[in-house]
GUTI-84872 format. One record per residue (C-alpha): residue number from 1; residue in one letter; x, y, z. Coordinates in steps of 0.02 Angstrom, whole numbers, padded with zeros to 5 digits. Example, Ala and Ser with C-alpha at 12.3 -4.5 7.8 and 13.67 -1.06 7.14 Angstrom:
BEGIN
+-----+---------+--------+--------+--------+
: num : residuo :      u :      v :      w :
+-----+---------+--------+--------+--------+
:   1 :       a :  00615 : -00225 :  00390 :
:   2 :       s :  00684 : -00053 :  00357 :
+-----+---------+--------+--------+--------+
***
This chain:
BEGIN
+-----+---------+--------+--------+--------+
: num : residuo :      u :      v :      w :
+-----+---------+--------+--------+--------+
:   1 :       x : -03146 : -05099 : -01968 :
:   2 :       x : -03231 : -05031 : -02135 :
:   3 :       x : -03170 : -05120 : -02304 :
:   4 :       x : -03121 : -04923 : -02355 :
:   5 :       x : -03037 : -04899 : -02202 :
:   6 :       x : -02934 : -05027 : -02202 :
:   7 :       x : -02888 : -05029 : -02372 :
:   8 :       x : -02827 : -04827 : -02369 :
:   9 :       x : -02742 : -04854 : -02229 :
:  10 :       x : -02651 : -05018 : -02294 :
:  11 :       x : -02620 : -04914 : -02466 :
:  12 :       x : -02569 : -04759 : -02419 :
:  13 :       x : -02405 : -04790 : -02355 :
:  14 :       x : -02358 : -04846 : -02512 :
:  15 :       x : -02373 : -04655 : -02586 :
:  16 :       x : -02288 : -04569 : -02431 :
:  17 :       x : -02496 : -04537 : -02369 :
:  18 :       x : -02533 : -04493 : -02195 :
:  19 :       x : -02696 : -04571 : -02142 :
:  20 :       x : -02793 : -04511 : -01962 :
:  21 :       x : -02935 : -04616 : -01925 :
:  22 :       x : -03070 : -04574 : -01802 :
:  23 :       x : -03015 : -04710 : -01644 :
:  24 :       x : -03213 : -04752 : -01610 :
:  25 :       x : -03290 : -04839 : -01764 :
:  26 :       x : -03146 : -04812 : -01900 :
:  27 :       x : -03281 : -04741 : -02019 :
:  28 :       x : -03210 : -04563 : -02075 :
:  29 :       x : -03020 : -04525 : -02100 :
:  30 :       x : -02907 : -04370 : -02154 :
:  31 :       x : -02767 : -04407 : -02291 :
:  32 :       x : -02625 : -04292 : -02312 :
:  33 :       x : -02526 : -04317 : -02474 :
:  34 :       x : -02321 : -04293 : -02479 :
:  35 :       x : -02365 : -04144 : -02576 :
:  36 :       x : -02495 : -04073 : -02459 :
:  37 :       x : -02615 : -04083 : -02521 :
:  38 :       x : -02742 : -04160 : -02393 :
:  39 :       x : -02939 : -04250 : -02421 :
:  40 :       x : -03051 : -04325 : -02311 :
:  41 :       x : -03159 : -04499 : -02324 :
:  42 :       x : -03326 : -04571 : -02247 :
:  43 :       x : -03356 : -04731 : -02257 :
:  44 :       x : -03359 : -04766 : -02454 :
:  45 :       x : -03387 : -04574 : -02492 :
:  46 :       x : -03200 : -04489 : -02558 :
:  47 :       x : -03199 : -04306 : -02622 :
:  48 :       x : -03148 : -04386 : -02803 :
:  49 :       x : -03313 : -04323 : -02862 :
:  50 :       x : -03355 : -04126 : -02863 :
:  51 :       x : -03504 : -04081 : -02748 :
:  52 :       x : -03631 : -04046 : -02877 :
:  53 :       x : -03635 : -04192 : -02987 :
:  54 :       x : -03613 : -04302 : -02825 :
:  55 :       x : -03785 : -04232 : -02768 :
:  56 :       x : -03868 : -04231 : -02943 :
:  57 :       x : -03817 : -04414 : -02962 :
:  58 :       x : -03878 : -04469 : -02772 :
:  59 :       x : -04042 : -04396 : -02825 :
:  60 :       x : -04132 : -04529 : -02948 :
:  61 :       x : -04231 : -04440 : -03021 :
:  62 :       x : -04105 : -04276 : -03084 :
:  63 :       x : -03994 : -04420 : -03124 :
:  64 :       x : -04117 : -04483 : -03242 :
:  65 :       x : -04153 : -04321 : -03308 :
:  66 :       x : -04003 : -04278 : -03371 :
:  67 :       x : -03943 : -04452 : -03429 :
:  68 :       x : -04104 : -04443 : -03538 :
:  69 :       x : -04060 : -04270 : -03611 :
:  70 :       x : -03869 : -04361 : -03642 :
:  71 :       x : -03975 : -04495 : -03749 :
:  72 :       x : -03943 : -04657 : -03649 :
:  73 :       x : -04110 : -04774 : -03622 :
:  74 :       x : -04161 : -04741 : -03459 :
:  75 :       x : -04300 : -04813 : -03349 :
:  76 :       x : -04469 : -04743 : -03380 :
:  77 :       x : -04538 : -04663 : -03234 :
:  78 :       x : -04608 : -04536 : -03127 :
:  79 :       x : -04584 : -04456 : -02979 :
:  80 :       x : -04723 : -04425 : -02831 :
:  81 :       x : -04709 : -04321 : -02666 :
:  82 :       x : -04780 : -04314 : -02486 :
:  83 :       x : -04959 : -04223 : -02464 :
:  84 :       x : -04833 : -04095 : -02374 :
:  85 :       x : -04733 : -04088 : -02519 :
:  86 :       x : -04850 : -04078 : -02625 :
:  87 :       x : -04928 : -03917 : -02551 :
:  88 :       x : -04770 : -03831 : -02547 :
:  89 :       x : -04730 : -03873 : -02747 :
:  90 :       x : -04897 : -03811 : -02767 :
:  91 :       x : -04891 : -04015 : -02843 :
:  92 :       x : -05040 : -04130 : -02880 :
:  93 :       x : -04905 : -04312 : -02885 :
:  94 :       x : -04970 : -04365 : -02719 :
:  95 :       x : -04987 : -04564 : -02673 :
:  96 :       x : -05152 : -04548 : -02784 :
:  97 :       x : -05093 : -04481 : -02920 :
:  98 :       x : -04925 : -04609 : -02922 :
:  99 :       x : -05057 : -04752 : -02920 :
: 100 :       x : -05159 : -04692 : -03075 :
: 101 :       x : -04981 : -04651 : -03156 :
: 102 :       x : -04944 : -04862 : -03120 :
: 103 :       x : -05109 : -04919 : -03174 :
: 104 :       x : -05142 : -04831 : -03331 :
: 105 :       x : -04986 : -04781 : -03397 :
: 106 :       x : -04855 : -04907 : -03355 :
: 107 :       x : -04964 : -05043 : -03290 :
: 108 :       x : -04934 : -05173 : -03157 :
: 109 :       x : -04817 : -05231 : -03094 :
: 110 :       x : -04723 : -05087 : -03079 :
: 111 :       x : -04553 : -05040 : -02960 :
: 112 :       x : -04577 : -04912 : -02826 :
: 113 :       x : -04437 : -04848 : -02733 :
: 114 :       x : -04361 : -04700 : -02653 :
: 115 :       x : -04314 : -04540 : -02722 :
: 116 :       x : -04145 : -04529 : -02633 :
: 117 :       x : -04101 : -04680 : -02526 :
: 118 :       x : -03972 : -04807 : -02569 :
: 119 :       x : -03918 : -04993 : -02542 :
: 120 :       x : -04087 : -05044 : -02629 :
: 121 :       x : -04196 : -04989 : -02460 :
: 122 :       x : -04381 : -05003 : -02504 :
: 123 :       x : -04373 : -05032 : -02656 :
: 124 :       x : -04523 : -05158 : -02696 :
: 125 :       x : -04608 : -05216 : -02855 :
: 126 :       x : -04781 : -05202 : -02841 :
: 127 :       x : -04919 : -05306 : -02919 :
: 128 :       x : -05068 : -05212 : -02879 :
: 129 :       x : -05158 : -05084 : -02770 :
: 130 :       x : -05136 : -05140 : -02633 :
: 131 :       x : -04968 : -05154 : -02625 :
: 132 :       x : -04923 : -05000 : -02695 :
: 133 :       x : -05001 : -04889 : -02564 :
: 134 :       x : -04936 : -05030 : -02448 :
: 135 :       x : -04743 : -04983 : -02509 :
: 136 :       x : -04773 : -04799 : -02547 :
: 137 :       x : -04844 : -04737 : -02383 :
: 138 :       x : -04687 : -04844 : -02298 :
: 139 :       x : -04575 : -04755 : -02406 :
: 140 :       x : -04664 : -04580 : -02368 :
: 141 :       x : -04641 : -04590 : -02188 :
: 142 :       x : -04463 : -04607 : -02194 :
: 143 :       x : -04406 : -04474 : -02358 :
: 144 :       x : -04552 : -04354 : -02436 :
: 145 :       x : -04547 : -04433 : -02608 :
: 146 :       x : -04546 : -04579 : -02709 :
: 147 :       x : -04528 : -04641 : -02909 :
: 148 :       x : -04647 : -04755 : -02993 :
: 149 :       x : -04551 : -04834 : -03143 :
: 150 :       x : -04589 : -04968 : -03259 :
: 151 :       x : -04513 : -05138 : -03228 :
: 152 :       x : -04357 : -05201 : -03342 :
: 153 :       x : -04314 : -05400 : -03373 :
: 154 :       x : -04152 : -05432 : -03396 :
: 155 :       x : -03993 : -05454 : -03287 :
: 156 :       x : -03946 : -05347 : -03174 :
: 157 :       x : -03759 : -05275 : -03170 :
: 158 :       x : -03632 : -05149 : -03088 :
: 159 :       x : -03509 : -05071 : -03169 :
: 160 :       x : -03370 : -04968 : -03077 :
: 161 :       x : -03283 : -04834 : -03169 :
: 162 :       x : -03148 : -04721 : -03111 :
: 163 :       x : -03083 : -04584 : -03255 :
: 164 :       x : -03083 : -04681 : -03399 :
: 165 :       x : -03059 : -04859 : -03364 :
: 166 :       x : -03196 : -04993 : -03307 :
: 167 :       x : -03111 : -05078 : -03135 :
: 168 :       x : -03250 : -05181 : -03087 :
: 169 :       x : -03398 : -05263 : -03160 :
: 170 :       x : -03512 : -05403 : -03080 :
: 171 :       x : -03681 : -05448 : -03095 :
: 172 :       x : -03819 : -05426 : -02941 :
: 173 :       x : -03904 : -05579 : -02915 :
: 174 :       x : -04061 : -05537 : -02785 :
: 175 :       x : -04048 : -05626 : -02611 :
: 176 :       x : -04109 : -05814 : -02658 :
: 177 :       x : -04063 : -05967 : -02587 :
: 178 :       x : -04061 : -06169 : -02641 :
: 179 :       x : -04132 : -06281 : -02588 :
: 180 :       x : -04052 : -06450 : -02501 :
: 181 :       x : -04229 : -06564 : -02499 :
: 182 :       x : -04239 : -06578 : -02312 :
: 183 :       x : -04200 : -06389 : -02220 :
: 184 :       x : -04306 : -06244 : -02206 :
: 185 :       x : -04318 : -06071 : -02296 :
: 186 :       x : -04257 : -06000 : -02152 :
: 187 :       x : -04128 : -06113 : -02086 :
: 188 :       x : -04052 : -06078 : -02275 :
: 189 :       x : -04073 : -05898 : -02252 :
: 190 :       x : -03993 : -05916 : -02084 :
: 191 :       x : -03871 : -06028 : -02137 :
: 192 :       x : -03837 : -05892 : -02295 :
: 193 :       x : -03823 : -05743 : -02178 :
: 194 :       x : -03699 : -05836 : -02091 :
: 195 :       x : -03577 : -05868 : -02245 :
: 196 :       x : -03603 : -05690 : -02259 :
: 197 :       x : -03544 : -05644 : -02119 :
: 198 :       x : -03386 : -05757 : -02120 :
: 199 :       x : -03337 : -05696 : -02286 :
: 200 :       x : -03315 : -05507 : -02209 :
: 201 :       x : -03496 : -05456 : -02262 :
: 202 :       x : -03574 : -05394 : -02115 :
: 203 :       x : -03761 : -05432 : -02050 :
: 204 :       x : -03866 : -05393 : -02210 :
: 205 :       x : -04029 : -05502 : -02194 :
: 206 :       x : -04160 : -05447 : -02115 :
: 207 :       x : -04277 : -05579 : -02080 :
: 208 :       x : -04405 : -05469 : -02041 :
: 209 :       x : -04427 : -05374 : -02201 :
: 210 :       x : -04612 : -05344 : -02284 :
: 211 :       x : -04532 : -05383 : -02461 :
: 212 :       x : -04469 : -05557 : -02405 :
: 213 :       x : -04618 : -05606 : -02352 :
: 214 :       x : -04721 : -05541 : -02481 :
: 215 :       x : -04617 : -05625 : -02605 :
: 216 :       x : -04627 : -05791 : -02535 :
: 217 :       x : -04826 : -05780 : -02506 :
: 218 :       x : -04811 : -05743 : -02692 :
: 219 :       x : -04748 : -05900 : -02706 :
: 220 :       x : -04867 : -05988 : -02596 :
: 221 :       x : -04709 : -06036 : -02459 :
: 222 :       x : -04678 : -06007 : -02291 :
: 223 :       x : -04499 : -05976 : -02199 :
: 224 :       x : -04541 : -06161 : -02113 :
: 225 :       x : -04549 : -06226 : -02299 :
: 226 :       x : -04444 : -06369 : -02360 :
: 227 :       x : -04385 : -06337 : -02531 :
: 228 :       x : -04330 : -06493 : -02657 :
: 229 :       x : -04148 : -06489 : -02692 :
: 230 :       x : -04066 : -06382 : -02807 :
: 231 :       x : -04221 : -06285 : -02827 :
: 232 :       x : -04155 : -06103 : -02801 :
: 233 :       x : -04303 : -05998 : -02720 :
: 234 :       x : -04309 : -05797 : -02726 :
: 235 :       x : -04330 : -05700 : -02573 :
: 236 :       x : -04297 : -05518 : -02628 :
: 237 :       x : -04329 : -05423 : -02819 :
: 238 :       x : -04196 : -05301 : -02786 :
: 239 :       x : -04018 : -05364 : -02829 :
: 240 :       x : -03937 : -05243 : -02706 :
: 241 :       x : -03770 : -05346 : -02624 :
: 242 :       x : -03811 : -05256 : -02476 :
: 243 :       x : -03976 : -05324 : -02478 :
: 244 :       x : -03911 : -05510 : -02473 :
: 245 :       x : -03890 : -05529 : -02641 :
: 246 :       x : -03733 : -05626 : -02723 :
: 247 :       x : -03614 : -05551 : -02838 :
: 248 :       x : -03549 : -05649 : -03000 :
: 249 :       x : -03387 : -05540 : -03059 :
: 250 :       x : -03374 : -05504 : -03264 :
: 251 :       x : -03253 : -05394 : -03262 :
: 252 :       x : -03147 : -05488 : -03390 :
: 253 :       x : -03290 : -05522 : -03474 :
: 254 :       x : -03380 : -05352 : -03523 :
: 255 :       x : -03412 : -05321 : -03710 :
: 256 :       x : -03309 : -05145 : -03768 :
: 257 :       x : -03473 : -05074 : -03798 :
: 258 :       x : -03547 : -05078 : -03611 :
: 259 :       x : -03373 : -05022 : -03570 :
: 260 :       x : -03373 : -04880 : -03675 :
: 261 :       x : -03567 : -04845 : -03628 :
: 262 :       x : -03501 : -04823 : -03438 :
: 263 :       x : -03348 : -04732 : -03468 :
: 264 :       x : -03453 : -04608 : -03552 :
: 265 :       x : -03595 : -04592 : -03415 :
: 266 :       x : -03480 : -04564 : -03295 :
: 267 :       x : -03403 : -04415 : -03401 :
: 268 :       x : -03591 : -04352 : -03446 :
: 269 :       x : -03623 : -04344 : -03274 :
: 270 :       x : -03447 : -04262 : -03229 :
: 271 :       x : -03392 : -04377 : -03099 :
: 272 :       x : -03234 : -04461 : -03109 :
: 273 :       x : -03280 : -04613 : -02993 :
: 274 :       x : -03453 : -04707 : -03021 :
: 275 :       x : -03545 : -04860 : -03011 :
: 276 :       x : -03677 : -04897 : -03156 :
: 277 :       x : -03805 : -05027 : -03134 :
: 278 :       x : -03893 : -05070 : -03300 :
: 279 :       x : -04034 : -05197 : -03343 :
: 280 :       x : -03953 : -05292 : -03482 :
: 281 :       x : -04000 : -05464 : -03574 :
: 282 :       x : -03779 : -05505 : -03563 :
: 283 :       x : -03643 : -05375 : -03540 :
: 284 :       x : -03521 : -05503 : -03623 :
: 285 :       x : -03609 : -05470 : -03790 :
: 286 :       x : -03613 : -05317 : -03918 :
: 287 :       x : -03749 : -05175 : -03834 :
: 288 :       x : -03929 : -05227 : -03912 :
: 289 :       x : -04052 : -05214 : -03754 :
: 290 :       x : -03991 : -05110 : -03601 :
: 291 :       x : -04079 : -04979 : -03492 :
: 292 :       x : -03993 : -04881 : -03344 :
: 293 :       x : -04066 : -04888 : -03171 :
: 294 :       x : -03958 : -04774 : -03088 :
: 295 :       x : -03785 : -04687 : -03061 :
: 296 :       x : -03694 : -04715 : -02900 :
: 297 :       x : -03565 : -04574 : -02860 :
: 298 :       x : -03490 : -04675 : -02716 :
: 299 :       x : -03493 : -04857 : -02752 :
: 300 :       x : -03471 : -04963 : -02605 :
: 301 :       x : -03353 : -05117 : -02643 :
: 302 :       x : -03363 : -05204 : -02462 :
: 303 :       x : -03488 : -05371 : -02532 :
: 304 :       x : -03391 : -05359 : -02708 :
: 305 :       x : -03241 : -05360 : -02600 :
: 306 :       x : -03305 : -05518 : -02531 :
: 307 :       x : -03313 : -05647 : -02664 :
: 308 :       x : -03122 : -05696 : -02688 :
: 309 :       x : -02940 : -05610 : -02667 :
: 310 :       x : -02965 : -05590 : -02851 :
: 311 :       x : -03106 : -05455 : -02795 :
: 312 :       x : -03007 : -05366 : -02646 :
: 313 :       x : -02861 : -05345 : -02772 :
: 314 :       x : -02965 : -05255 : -02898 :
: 315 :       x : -03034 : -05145 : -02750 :
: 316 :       x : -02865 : -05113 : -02676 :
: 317 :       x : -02816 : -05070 : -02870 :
: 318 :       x : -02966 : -04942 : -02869 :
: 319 :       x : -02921 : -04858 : -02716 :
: 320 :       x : -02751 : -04848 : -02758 :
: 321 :       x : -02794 : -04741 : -02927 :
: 322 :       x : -02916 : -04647 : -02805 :
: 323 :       x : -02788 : -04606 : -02684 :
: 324 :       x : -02662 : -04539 : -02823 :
: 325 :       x : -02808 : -04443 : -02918 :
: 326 :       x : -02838 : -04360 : -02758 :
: 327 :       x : -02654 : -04330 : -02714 :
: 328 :       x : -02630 : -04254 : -02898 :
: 329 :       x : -02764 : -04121 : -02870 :
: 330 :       x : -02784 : -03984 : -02761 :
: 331 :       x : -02949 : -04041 : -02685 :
: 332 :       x : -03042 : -03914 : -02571 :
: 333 :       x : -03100 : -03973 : -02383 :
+-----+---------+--------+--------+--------+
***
């Protein structure tokens, strides 16, 4: 059963809810409230967010948009459309133009990634042309349009906000694994995917991703590689959990002025629930260096969830506040 699931249906009770779940795959439930008033779920989505800013903030590039005309340091990008797209925006940011947009006015290497998909899918850095029409006509034949942004060192980090208080904050560490002097790449990958898996996070590796093994001919290594012990070898760029990646939780370790920096996108934006990732240098220090990736207007928990009870507690906590938001508010279904 879903990590959302479960946990509405294990809270609820405690507030007098009513919870239906669909019988088949446990992935979409109805709530009604002692008071009547009723909501719905999917998966990790909850109608705690109004419908507009939900969309704007799904949508990478508004997003960015409008967090730029708030005055918060956002990535520096563009965005670039299908030849079909193009034609009916009357557009000239085709594949062509996003190339000449990496090369000569960001310059390489450069993220590419799509316009509106999620859980870090196809999103690449690129080093060159080749692999940026490589990544960008793979990522045009599955949405009509793409962003080309500069590329950000630093840490990457989540933070979860619901109303105004930070309930979760970990940083995304991209899938990697170490090395034990005498096993494969891929019997550690295997081996990872399996801890995964045991820990509640389900099957989240996919061995036969492009990026993976782009990044390790980068590297000159091959999934039969051996690598020396304790060496720690990088399969992915993208720190998505759900791409593999590990999760290191700061939550009671965030500096007051990343808190208040989240607290106050999240308001910008008008959500009342949101994750924030941000490129930082160390979100336990005052703010110096930081630049926002995106805004996430349903946060999924499940691989946070995973890392310790310390970790379902806070999500159970979140939910909770969630669940009574939702119950104190006459939401409309």
């Amino acid at each position: 059963m879903p990590l959302v699931t479960s946990i509405i249906q294990k809270i609820a009770p405690q507030i007098g809810a009513i919870v239906v779940v669909d019988p088949e795959y446990a992935f979409v439930g109805h709530i009604t409230f002692k008071n009547g008033n009723k909501a719905c779920f999917s998966n990790s989505k909850l109608n705690i967010n109004g419908f507009g800013s939900a969309e704007i903030a799904k949508d990478k590039a508004y997003s960015n948009f409008f967090l730029k005309h708030f005055g918060y340091k956002v990535t520096e990008g563009k965005t670039f459309f299908s030849n079909k797209l193009c034609a009916k925006l009357s557009s000239e940011r085709n594949i062509d133009a996003g190339f000449k947009f990496a090369k000569e006015e960001l310059g390489f290497p450069v993220i590419v990634k799509p316009i509106n998909l999620s859980q870090g899918k196809f999103v690449a850095k690129v080093y060159n042309k080749t692999e940026y029409y490589q990544v960008a006509k793979k990522i045009l034949r599955i949405t009509p349009g793409f962003i080309v942004e500069r590329f950000y060192l630093g840490n990457d980090y989540r933070i979860v906000v619901i109303d105004d208080e930070v309930s979760a904050v970990y940083q995304r560490i991209p899938l990697c694994v170490l090395g034990d002097g005498k096993s494969t790449i891929l019997e550690l990958l295997q081996r990872k995917e399996q801890c995964c898996i045991a820990n509640g996070r389900k099957k989240i590796i996919d061995f036969n991703d492009f990026r993976i093994k782009r990044k390790l001919q980068r590297q000159k290594l091959k999934f039969d590689s051996v690598i020396p012990e304790n060496k720690t070898v990088y399969l992915l760029d993208n720190a998505n959990l759900s791409s593999g990646g590990d999760g290191v939780d700061v939550t009671e370790n965030i500096h007051p002025d990343f808190k208040k920096l989240a607290i106050n996108v999240t308001k910008d934006m008008g959500l009342r629930l949101a994750g924030l990732d941000i490129i930082a240098d160390d979100i336990t220090m005052p703010m110096n260096n930081y630049v926002i990736i995106e805004v996430n207007g349903s946060p999924s928990l499940t691989h946070y969830a995973a890392i310790g009870e310390a970790q379902v507690k806070r999500v159970e906590d979140l939910y909770f506040k969630i669940l009574k938001a939702l119950e104190n508010e006459q939401i409309c279904i």
